[in-house]
One Martini backbone bead per residue (centre of mass of N, CA, C, O) as a GRO file, in nm:
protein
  118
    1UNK     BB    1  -2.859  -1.442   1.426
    2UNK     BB    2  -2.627  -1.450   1.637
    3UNK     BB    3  -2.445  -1.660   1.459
    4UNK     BB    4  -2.419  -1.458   1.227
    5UNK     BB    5  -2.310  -1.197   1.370
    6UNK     BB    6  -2.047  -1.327   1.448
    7UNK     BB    7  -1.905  -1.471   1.205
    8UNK     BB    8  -1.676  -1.198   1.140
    9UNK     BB    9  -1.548  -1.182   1.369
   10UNK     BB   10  -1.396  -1.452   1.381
   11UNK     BB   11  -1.309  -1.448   1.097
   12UNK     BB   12  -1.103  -1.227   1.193
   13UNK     BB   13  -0.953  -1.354   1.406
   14UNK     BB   14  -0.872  -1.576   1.240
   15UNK     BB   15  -0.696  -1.390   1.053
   16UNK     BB   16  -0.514  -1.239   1.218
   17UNK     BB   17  -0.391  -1.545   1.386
   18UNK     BB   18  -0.264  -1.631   1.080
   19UNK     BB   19  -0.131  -1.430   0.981
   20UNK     BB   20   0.085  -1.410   1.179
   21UNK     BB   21   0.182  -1.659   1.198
   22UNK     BB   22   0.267  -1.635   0.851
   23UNK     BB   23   0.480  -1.407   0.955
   24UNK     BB   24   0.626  -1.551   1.184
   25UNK     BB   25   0.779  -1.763   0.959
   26UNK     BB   26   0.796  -1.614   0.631
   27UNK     BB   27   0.545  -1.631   0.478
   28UNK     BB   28   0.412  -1.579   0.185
   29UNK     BB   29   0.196  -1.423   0.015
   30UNK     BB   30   0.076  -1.693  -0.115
   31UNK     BB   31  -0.035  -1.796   0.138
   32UNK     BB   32  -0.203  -1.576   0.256
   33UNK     BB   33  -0.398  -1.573   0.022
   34UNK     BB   34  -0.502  -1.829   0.036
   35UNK     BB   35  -0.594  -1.861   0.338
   36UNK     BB   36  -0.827  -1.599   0.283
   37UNK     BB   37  -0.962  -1.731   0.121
   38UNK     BB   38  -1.074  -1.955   0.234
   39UNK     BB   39  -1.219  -1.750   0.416
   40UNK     BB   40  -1.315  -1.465   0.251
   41UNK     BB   41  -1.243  -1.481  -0.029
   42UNK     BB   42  -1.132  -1.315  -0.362
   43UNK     BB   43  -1.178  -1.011  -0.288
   44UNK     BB   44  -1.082  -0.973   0.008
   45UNK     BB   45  -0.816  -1.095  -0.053
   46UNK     BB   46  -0.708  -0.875  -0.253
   47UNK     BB   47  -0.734  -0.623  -0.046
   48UNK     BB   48  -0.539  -0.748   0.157
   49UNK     BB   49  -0.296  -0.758  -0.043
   50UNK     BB   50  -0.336  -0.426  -0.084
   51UNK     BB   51  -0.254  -0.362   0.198
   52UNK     BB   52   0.012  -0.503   0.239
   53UNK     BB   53   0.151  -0.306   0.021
   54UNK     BB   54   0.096  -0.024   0.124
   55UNK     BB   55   0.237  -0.086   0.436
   56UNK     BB   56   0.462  -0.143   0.356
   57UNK     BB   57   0.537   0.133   0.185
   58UNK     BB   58   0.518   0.302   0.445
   59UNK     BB   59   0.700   0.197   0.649
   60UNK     BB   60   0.952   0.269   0.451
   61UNK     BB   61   0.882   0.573   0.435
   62UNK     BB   62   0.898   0.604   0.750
   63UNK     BB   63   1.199   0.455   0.805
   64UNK     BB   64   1.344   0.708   0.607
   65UNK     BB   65   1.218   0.969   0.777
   66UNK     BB   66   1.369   0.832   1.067
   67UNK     BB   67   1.610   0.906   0.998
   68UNK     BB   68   1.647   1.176   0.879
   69UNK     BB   69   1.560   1.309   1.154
   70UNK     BB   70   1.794   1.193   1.316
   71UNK     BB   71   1.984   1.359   1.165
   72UNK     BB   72   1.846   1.651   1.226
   73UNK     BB   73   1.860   1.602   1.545
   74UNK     BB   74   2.181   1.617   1.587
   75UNK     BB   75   2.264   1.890   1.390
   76UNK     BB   76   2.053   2.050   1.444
   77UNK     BB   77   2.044   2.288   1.740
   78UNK     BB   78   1.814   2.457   1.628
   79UNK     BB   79   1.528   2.451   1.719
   80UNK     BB   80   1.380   2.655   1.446
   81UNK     BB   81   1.510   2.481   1.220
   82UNK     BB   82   1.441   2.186   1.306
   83UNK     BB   83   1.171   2.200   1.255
   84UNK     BB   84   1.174   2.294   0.943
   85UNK     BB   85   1.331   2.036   0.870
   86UNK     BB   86   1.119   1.851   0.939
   87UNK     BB   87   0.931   1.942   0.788
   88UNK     BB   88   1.032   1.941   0.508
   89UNK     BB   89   1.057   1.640   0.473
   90UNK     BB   90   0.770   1.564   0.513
   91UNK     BB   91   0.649   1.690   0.260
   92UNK     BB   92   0.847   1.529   0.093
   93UNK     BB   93   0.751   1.251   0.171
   94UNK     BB   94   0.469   1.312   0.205
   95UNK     BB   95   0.184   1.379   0.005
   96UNK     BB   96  -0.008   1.368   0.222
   97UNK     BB   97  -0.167   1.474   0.513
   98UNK     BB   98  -0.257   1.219   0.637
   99UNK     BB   99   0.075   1.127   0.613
  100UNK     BB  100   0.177   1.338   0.826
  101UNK     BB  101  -0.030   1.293   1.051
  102UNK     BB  102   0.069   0.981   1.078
  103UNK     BB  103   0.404   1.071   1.145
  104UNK     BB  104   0.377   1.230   1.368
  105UNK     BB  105   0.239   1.050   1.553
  106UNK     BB  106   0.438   0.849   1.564
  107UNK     BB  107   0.697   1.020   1.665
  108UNK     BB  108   0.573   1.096   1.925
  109UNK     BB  109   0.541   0.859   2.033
  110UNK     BB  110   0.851   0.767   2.002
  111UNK     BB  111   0.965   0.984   2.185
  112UNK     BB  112   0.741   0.863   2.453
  113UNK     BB  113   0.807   0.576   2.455
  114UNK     BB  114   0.675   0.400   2.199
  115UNK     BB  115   0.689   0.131   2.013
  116UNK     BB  116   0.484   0.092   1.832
  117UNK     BB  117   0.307  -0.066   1.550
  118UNK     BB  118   0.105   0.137   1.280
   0.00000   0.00000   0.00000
């Protein structure tokens, strides 16, 4: 039935509503957690709490590349060394491909004044 079809988009939606409520507030981790289980059950809330780590892992190696970049940014005035140099920073930071073009795309939005996270 429609209504059953419905039920996934929902629970989604009351999902992020509720993340963001106790992320909002400062609320523990194990509090989102229980939320979730609660909501889609705990292996759902599980893949959810490690998805939690990644992101979080990924913000800080993003937010110390985005520093290391703006010093060489700053320092290094030959436009192809600052190139290199910041090619260099990344390959060191990021181990995956997927994460430097994920890196280089975050950055770019950066430069032209978009300042979401994502």
């Amino acid at each position: 039935s429609l209504a059953d079809s419905m039920r996934p988009l929902m629970q989604f939606a009351e999902l992020q509503k509720l993340t963001k409520e106790i992320q909002a507030r400062g609320g523990s981790a194990d509090e989102l957690h229980q939320m979730r289980e609660s909501l889609v059950g705990p292996e759902a809330a599980g893949r959810l709490d490690k998805l939690d780590v990644e992101n979080s892992n990924w913000q800080q190696q993003l937010n110390g590349y985005l520093k290391a970049r703006a010093q060489i940014k700053a320092s290094v005035s030959d436009e192809v060394n600052r190139q290199q140099a910041i090619a260099t920073l990344r390959n060191q930071t990021f181990a995956s491909p997927e994460d430097r073009i994920r890196a280089q795309t975050y950055e770019t939005m950066r430069d032209n004044g978009d300042n979401r996270n994502f």
